[in-house]
C-alpha positions in Angstrom: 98.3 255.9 -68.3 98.0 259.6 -68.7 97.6 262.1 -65.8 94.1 262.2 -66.4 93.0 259.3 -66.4 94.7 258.6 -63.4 92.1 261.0 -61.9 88.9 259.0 -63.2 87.3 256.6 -60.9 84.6 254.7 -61.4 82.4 253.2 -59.3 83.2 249.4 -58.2 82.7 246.9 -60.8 84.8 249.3 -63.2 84.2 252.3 -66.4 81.9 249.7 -68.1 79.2 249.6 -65.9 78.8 252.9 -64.8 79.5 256.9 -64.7 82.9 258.1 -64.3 84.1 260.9 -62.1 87.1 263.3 -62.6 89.0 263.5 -59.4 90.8 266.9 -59.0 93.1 268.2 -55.7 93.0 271.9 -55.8 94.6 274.5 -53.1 92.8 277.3 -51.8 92.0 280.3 -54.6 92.7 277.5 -57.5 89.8 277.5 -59.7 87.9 274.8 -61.7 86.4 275.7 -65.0 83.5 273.3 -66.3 82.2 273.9 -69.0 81.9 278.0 -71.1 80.3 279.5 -68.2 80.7 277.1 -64.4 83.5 278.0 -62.7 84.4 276.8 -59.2 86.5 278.5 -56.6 88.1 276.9 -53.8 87.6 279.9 -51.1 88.4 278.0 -47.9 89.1 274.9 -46.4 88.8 274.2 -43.0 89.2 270.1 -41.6 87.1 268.1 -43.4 85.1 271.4 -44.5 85.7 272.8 -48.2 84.1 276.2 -48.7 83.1 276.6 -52.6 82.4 279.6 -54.7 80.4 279.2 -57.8 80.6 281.9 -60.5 77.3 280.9 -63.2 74.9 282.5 -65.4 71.4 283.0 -63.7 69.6 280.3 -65.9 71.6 277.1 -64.3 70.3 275.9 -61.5 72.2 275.1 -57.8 71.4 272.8 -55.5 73.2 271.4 -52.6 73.1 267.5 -52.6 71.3 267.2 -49.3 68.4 268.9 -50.9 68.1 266.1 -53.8 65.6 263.8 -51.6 62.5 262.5 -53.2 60.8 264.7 -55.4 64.1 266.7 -56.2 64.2 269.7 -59.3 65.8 268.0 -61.7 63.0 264.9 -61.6 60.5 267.5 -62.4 58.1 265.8 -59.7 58.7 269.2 -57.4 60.8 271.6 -55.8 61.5 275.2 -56.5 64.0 277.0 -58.3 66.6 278.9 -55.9 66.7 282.7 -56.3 
């Protein structure tokens, strides 16, 4: 198995049945590119606390996961844009 794939997990029941996620372990001021224009900084990790920079162009949007209740922005049933 390649290095990569022996960063994707799945969720339980394996890849078939559902999205996979790249798994990455990165030290403090490594960086993680997604994509042309996401990148993600590592700035700080403290415990069980990871502190995250994200460098993006104004049009994506950014929400924390917490916010994603009912109703979230990407549903389009509410919610407002961050500034």
């Amino acid at each position: 198995m390649s290095s990569r794939g022996k960063e994707l997990a799945s969720q339980p029941g394996g890849l078939e049945e559902g999205p996979i996620m790249l798994l990455l372990t990165r030290k403090v001021g490594e960086r993680i590119r997604i994509g042309e224009d996401v990148v993600l900084l590592v700035v700080a990790v403290n415990g069980t606390q990871v502190r995250l920079g994200i460098e993006a162009p104004s049009s994506i949007p950014i929400w924390r996961g917490e916010l994603l209740g009912p109703g979230r922005p990407e549903d389009g049933k509410g919610g407002k844009d961050p500034d």
